[in-house]
Residue frames relative to the residue before (quaternion, step in Angstrom):
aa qw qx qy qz dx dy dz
X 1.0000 0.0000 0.0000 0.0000 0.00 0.00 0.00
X 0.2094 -0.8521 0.4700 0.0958 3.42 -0.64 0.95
X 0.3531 -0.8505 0.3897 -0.0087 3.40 -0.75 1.38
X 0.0552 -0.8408 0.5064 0.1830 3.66 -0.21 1.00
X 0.2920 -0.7413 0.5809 0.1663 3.36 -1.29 0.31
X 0.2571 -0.6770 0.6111 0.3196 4.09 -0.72 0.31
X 0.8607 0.2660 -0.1344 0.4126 3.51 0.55 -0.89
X 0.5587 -0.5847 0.3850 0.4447 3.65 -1.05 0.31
X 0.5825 0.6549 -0.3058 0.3720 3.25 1.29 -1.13
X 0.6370 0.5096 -0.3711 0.4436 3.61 0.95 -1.03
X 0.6558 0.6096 -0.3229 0.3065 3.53 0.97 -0.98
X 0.7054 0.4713 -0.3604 0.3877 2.81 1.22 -1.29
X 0.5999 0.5834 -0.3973 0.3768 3.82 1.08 -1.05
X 0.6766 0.5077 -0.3839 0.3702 3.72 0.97 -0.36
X 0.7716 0.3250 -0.2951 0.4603 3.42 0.93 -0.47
X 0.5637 0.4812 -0.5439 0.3935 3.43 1.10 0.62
X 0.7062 0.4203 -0.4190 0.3860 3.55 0.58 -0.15
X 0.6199 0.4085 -0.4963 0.4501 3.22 0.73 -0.11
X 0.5779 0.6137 -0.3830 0.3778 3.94 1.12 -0.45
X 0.5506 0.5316 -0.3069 0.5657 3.79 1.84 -1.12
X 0.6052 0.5189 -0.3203 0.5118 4.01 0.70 -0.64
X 0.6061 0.4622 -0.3137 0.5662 3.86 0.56 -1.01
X 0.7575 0.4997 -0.1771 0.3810 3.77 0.15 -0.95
X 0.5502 0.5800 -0.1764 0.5742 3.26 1.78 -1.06
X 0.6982 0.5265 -0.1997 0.4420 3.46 0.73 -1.17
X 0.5764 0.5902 -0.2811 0.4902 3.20 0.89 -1.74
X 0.7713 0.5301 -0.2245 0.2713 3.53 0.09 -1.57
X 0.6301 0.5113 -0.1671 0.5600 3.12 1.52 -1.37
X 0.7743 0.3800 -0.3022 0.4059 3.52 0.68 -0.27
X 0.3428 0.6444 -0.3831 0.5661 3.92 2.30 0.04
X 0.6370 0.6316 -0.2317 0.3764 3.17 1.06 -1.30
X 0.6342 0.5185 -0.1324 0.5581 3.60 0.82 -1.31
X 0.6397 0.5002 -0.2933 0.5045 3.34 0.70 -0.83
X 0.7837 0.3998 -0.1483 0.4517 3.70 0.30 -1.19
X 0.4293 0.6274 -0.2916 0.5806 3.47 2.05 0.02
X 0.5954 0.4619 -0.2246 0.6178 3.45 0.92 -1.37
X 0.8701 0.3243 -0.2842 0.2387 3.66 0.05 -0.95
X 0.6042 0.5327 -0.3683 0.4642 3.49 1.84 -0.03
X 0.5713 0.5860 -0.3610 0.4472 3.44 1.38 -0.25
X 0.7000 0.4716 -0.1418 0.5171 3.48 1.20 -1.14
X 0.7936 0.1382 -0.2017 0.5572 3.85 0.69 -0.32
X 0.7298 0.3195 -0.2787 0.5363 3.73 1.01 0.35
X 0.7836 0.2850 -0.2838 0.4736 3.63 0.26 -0.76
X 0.7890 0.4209 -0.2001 0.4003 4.00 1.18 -0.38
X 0.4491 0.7555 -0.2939 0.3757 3.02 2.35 0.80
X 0.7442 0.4301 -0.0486 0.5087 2.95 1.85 -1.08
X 0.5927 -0.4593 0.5030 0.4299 3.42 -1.41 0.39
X 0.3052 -0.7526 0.5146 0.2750 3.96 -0.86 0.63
X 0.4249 0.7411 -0.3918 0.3417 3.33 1.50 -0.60
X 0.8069 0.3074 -0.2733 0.4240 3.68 1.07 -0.43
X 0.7005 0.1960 -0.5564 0.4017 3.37 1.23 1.49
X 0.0168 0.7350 -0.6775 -0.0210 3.46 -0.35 0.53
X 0.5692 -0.2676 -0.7113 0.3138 1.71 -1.62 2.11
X 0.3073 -0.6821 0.6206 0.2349 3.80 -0.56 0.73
X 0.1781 0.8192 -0.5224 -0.1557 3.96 -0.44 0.02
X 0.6203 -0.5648 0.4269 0.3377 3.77 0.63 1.21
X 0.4971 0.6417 -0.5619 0.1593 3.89 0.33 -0.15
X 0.7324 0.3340 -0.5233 0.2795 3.41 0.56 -0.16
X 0.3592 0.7668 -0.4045 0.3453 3.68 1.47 -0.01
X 0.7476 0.5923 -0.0424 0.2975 3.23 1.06 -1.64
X 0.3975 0.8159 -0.0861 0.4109 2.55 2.54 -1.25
X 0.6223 0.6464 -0.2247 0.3801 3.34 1.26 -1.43
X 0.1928 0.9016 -0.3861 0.0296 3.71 -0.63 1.00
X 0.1391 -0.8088 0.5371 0.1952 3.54 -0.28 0.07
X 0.0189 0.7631 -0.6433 0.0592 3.67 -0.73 0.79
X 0.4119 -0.5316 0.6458 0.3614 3.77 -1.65 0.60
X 0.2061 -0.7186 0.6635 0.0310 2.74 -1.39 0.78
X 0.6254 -0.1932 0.0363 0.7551 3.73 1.24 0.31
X 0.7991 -0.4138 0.2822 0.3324 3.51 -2.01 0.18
X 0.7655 0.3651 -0.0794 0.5239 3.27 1.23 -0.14
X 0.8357 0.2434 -0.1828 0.4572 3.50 1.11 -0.26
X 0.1204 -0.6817 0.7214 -0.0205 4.10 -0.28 0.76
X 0.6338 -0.4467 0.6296 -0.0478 2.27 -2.38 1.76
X 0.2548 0.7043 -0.6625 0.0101 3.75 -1.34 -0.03
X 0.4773 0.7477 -0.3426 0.3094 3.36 -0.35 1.03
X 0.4771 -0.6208 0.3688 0.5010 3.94 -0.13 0.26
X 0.4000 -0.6209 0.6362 0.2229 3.35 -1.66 1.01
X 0.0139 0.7762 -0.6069 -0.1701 3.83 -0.09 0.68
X 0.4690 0.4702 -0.6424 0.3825 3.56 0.27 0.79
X 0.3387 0.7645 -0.4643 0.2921 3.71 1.14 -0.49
X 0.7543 -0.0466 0.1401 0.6397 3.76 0.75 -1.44
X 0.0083 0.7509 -0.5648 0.3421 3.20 -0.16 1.40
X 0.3951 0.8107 -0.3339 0.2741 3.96 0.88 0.51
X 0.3781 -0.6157 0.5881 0.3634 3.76 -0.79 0.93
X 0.3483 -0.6220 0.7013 0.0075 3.27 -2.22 0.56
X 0.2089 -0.6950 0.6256 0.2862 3.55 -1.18 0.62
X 0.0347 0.6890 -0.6754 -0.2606 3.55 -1.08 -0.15
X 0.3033 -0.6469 0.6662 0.2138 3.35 -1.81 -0.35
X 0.0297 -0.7718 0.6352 0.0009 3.93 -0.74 0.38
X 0.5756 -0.5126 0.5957 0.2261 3.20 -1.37 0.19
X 0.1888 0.7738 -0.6043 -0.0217 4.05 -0.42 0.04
X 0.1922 -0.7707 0.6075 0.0067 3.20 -0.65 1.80
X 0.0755 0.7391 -0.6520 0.1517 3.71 -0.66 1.43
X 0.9025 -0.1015 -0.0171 0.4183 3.62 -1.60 1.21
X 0.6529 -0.6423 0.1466 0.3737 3.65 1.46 1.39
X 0.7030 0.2239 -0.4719 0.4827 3.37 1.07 1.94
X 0.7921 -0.4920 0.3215 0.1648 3.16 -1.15 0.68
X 0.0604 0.7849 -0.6033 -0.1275 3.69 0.28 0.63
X 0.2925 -0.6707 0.6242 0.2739 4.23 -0.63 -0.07
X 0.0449 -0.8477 0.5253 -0.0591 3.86 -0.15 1.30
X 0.0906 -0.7641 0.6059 0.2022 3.76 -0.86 0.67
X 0.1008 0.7226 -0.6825 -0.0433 3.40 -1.65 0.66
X 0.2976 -0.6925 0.6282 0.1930 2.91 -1.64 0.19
X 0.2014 -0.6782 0.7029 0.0736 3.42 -1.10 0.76
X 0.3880 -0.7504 0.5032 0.1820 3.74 -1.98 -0.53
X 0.1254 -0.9003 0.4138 0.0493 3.42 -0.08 0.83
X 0.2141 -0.8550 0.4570 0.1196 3.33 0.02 1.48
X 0.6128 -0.4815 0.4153 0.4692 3.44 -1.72 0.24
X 0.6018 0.4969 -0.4357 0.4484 4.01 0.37 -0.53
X 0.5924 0.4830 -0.4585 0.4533 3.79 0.61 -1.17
X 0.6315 0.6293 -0.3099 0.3304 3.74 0.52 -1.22
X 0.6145 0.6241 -0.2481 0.4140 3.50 1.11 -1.96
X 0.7709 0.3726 -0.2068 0.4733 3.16 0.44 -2.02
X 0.4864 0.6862 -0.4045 0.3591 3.72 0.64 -0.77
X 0.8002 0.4643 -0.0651 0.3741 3.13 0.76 -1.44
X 0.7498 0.3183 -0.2574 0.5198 3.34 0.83 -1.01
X 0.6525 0.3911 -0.5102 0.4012 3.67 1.20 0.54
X 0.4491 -0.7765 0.2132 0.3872 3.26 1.42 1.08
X 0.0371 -0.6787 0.6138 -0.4015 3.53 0.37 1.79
X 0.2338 0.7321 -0.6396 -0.0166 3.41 -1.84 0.26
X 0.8760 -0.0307 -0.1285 0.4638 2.63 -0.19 1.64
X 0.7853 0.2251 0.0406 0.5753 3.63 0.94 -0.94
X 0.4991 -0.5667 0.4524 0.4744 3.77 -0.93 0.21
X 0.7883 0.5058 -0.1719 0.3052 3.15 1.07 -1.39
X 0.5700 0.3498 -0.3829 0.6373 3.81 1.14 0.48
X 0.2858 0.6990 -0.6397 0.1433 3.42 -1.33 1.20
X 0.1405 -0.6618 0.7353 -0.0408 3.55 -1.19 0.91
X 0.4370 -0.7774 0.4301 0.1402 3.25 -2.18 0.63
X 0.2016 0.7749 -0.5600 0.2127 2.43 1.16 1.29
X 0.1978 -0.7519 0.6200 0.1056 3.97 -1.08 0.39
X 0.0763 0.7758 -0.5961 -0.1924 3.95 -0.08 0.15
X 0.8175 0.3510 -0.3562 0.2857 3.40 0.59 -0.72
X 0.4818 0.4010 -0.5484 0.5534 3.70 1.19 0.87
X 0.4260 0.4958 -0.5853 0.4798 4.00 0.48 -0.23
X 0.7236 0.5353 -0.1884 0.3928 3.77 0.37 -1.56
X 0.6628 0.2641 -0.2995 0.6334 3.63 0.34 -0.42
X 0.4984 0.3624 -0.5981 0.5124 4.25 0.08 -0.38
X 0.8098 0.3880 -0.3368 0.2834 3.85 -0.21 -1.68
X 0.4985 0.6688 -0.2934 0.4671 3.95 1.27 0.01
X 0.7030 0.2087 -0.1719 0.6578 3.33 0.82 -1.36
X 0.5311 0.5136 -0.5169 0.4324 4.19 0.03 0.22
X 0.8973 0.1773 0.1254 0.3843 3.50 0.90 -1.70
X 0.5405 0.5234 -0.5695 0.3311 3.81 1.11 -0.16
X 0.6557 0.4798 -0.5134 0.2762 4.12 0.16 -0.89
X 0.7929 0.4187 -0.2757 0.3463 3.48 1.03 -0.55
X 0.4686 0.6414 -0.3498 0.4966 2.89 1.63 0.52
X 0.6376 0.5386 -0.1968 0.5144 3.05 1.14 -1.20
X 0.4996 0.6636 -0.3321 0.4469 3.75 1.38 -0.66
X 0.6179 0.7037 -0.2079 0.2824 3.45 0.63 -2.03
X 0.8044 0.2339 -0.0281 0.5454 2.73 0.62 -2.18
X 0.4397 0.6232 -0.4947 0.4167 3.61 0.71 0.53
X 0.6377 0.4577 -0.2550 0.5647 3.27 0.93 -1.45
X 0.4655 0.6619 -0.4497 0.3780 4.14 1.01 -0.98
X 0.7722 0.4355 -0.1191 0.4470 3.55 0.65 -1.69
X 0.5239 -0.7069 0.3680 0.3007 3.58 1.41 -0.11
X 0.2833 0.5376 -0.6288 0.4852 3.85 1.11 0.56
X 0.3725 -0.5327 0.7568 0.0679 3.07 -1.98 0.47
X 0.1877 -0.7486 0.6318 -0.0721 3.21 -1.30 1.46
X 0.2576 -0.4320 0.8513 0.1492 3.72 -1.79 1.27
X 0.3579 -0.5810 0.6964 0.2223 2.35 -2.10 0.02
């Protein structure tokens, strides 16, 4: 369907929104991707037996937001799971055993970095998985032509 305009100004307001939609889309679909890639090189590295209840929060974590009419976020919300922790420990003073409780705090960054140096949860469980270098390779291979797609989606015509 072909669209006239009287003014430049109108033109321009049409192809930015359909350019803020294209970007929106794009972002939401980085997004999915970096879903796939925390399930596949982080949650499907490890034995699950060492969380019970699993609850998927850092999966879930995954977001994409506009950040103005033209630019979108994609990345982990580490306020998402931000959460205090009991522990328990053994303290061994003047040759007996005292049983001590504390609590400590695990932030959403501790988690992030934790993760993409494939860690889970502990120092002592790790695997090679990486998502967020899987994720930046699968970005720089694929966002311009993503970002193309859904351009063409919105009906602009592309040169190369």
């Amino acid at each position: 369907m072909a669209r006239t305009f009287t003014t430049m100004v109108g033109l321009e307001n049409y192809i930015e929104s359909k350019c803020t939609i294209a970007v929106e889309n794009a972002a939401k679909r980085l997004q999915e991707k970096l879903v796939e890639l925390i399930d596949s090189e982080y949650y499907n590295q490890y034995d699950p037996i060492y969380y019970k209840p699993r609850t998927y929060a850092f999966l879930k974590s995954a977001v994409s937001k506009m950040l103005n009419s033209n630019t979108a976020y994609i990345g982990i919300d580490d306020e998402y799971f931000n959460y205090e922790y009991p522990a328990r420990y053994m303290m061994f003073e003047n040759g007996g055993g005292t049983d001590r409780n504390v609590s400590g705090h695990w932030t959403g960054e501790d988690q992030v970095n934790m993760a993409a140096s494939g860690y889970h949860g502990t120092y002592n469980i790790r695997t090679e998985g990486r998502f967020w270098e899987s994720f930046i390779d699968y970005c720089n291979a694929n966002a311009v032509s993503i970002l193309r797609e859904e351009l063409v989606k919105q009906g602009l015509t592309l040169s190369k």
